[in-house]
N, C-alpha and C positions, 0 to 999 in steps of 0.2 A: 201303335199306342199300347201300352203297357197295361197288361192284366195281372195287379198282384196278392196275389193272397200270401196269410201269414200261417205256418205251421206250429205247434207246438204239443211239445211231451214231456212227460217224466217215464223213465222205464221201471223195469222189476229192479234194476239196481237202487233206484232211488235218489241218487247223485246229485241231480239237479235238473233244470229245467233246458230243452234245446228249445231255442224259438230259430224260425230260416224263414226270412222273407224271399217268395217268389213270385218268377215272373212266366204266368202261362200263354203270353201271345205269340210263344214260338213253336213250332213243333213240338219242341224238347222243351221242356221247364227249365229255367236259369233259377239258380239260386245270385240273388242280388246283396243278401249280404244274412250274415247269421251273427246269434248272442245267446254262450252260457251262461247262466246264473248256479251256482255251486249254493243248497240246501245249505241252511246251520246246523247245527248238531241239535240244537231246539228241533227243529222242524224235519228231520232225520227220524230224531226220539220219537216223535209225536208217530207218522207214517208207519216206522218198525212197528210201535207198539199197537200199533190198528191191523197188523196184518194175522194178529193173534186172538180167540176169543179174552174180552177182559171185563174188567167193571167199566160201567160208568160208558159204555160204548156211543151210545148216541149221542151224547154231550160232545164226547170228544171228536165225535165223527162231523159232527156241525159246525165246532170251531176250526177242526183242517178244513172243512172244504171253504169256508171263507178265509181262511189264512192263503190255504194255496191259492185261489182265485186274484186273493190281491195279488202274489206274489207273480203267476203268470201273467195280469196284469202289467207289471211293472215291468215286466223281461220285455213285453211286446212296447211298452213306453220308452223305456230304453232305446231298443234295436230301432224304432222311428228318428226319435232324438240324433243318434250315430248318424242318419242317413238324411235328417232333414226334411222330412216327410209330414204330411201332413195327415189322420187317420183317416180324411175323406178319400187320399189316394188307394185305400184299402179295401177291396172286396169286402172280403169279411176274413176271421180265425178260426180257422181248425184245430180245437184245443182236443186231444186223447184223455188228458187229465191224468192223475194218478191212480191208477190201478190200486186198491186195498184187498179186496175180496174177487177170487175167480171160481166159483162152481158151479160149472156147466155138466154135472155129472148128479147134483144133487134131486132129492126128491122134486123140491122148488128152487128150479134152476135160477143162475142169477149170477149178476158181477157187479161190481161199484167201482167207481171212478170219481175221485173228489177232484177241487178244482172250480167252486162253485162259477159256471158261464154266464149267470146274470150279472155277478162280480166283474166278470172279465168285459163285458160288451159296457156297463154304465161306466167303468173308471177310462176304459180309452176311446169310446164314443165309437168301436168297429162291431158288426155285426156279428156275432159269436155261433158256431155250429158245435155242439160240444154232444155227449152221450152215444158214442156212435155204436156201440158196442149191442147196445141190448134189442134194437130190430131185430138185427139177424139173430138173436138168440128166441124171442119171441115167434121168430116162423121157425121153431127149431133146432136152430144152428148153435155152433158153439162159443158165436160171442167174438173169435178167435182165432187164427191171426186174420186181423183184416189188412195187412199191406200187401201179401200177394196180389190183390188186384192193382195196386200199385207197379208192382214189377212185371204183370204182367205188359201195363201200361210203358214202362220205360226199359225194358231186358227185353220182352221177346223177341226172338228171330226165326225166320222162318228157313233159316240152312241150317242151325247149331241146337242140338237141344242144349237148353243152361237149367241151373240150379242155384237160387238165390239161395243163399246163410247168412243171417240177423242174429250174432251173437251179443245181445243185450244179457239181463240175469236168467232170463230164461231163452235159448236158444231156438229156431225155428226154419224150416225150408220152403221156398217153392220153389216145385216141379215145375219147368217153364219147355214143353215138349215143342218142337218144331214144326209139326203136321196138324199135332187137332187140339185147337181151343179149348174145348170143352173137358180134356181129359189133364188141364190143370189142377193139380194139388197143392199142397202146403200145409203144414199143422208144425205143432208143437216139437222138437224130437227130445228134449229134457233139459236141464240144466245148461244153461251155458256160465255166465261169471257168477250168478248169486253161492252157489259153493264154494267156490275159488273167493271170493270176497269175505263167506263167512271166517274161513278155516284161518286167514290171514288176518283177520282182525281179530278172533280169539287170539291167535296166538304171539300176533306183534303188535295188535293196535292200529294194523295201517286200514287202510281202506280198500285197498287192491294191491294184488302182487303185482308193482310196476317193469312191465315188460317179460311179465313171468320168469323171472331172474332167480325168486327164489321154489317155485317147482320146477324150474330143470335143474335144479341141484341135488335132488330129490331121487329118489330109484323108485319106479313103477311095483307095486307089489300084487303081483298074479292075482293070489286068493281074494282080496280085497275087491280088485277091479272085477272078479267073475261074480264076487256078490253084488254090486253096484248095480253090474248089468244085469243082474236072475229078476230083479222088482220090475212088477206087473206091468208099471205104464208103459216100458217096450216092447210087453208083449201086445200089446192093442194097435188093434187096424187104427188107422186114420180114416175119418177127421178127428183130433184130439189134439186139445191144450190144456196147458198146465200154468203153475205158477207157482208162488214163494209159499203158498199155503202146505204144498204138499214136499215140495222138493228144498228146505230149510235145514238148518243146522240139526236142528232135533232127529230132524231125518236121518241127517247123517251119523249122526250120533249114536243113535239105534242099530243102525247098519256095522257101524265099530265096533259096537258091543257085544255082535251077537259075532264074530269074531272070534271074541276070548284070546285075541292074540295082539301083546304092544306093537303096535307102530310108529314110527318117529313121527311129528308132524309135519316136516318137509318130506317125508315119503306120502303120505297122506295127500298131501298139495301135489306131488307128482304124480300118485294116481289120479286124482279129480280131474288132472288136464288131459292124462288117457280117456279116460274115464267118457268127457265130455266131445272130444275128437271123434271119440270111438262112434257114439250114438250117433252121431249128425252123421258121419260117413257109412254107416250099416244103415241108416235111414237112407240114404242117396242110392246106396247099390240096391237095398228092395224095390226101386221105383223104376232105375233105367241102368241099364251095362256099363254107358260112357256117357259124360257131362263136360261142360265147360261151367265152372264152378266160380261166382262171384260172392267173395264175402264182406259185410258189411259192419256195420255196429261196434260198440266199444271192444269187442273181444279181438279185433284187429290191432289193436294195439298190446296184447299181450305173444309178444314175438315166440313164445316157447311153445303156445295154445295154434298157432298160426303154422308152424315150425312140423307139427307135429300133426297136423290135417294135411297138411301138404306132402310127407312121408306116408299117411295110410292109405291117402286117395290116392296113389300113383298102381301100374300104369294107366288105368283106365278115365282117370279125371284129374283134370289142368286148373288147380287152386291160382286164384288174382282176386284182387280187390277193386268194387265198384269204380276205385277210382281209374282204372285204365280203360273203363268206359265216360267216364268223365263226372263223375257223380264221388264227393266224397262220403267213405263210409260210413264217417260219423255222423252225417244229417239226411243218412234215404227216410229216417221214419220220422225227421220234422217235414221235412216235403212231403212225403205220403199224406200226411196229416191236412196240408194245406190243398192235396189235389182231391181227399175227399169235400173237404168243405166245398172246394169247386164243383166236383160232382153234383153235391145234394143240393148245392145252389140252383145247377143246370138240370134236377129235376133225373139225374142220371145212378142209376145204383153205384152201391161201394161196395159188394161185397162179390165171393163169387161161391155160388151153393157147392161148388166140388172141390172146395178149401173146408168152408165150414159146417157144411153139412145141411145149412138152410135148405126148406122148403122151394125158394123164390130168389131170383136176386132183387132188391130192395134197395130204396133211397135209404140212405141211415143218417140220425143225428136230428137232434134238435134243432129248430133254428133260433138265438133269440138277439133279435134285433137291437141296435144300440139307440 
């Protein structure tokens, strides 16, 4: 009999929405069928401009989160519709929601996530788990990354140490060791596409460099890339996450200026993808000598960013993508999302304290029933 729950996210990129309906009555989760929804440029505007302080914040922060609610809504309406289904066949929805605000470092720590779940559970009639984030921030922790216990859930092994990569806009790893449980990690390591996204829609309009076509045309430039790297969040232990708040165009901008030296902007673009390779792989070698290296998320599709992890991590670590384990890259963190919701269903924590720093591991998320 079929046990399936629905996942759904929006990342730091902001793209759109991934919904993956899955099936957990098997050892392994089956993803049984998936559907993007691509954001408008309305609802794009709205998001970008909430990631910034502005006027008028609360107003506008109340109509995203019922805009996006319908609109996740209507992705998980869809994906049923496709498959014929009916939403009684549905556990419940593991919605992550939209990430706007991440400060897990502030006086009064805190993160938001729009998307409003009582929208999502009364328009499709499925039981919705949505806010999972702020438990574990509340016993201390940083909110951040919660799919680690995901991978540790579907990657580990007990012959091979592995090392999961989640290149969304913000980029992040677990440590997946072979011998001891409990000395799993994962955080933040910085930037993965939202620099690569801004730099390329300043200066072409597009949305992303498709297949990183136009930074490898680009020449890496030293002085630029040793300043990138000197900014503090690298220098900090783990556990540590970030986001668009800190790692944004303005950032970058600042970091240009203080420069005092022109760079072309396809050199720019070609440092950012050093830049970003670099971080993820000097985070992997601080942790363990040699890895078997799975990456996942939309930065698998930028061949040049892929190209170019695969060159720094050699000889010590073997770059492949989730999907040679059977899992496509592009939807580990809509299933992640639907196996927390199973989690907190089954009364089981989501999180894991030597990821995020939590006190405790913890049921997380709201439940609210349809």
């Amino acid at each position: 009999m079929n046990e399936l729950y629905i996942g759904l996210i929006s990342g730091t990129s902001a793209d759109g929405i991934d919904a993956a309906l899955v099936d957990f009555s098997q050892p392994r989760p089956c993803i049984v069928a998936t559907h993007y929804v691509s954001y408008s440029l309305l609802i794009r505007e709205k998001i970008f401009a909430l990631y910034e302080k502005g006027e008028n914040e609360i107003q506008r922060l109340g109509e995203l989160d019922i805009l996006l609610g319908q609109a996740f809504a209507e992705a998980v309406i869809t994906l049923l519709k496709q498959q014929s289904l009916p939403p009684t066949s549905i556990k419940a929805i593991g919605s992550h929601g939209q990430t706007i605000r991440h400060y897990p470092h502030a006086p009064y720590r805190f993160t938001v996530q729009v998307g409003d779940p009582n929208t999502i559970a009364c328009e499709t009639g499925i039981t919705t788990i949505a806010d999972f984030r702020r438990k574990d921030m509340a016993y201390g922790g940083q909110g951040a990354p919660l799919v680690p216990a995901f991978h540790h859930y579907l990657f580990s092994s007990a012959m091979t140490d592995r090392v999961i990569i989640n290149i969304g806009g913000i980029a992040n790893i677990t440590v997946l060791p072979k011998k001891n449980v409990e000395s799993i990690i994962g955080f933040d390591t910085g930037p993965g596409n939202t620099l690569l996204d801004a730099w390329i829609h300043l200066h072409q309009s597009k949305k992303q460099d498709d297949g990183g076509k136009w930074g490898a045309q680009g020449k890496v430039q030293p002085d630029l890339l040793e300043h990138l790297l000197s900014d503090i969040y690298f220098q900090q232990a783990p556990p540590k996450s970030t986001g668009r708040e800190y790692f944004n165009l303005v950032w970058l901008q600042k970091k240009l200026s203080a420069l005092k030296t022109e760079i072309s902007p396809v050199d720019v673009q070609a440092t950012l993808v050093e830049f970003t390779a670099l971080t993820i792989i000097l985070s992997i070698r601080q942790q363990l000598p040699s890895a078997e290296i799975l990456v996942c998320g939309g930065g698998t599709h930028n061949h040049y960013l892929m190209s170019r992890l695969q060159e720094i991590a050699k000889p010590q670590f073997i770059v492949s993508s989730t999907q040679e384990f059977g899992v496509d890259p592009d939807w580990v963190e809509a299933i992640a999302f639907a196996w927390l919701a199973r989690q907190t269903l089954h009364h089981q924590p989501g999180n894991l304290p030597s990821v995020t720093g939590a006190q405790k591991a913890a049921i997380l998320g709201g439940v609210y029933y349809a």
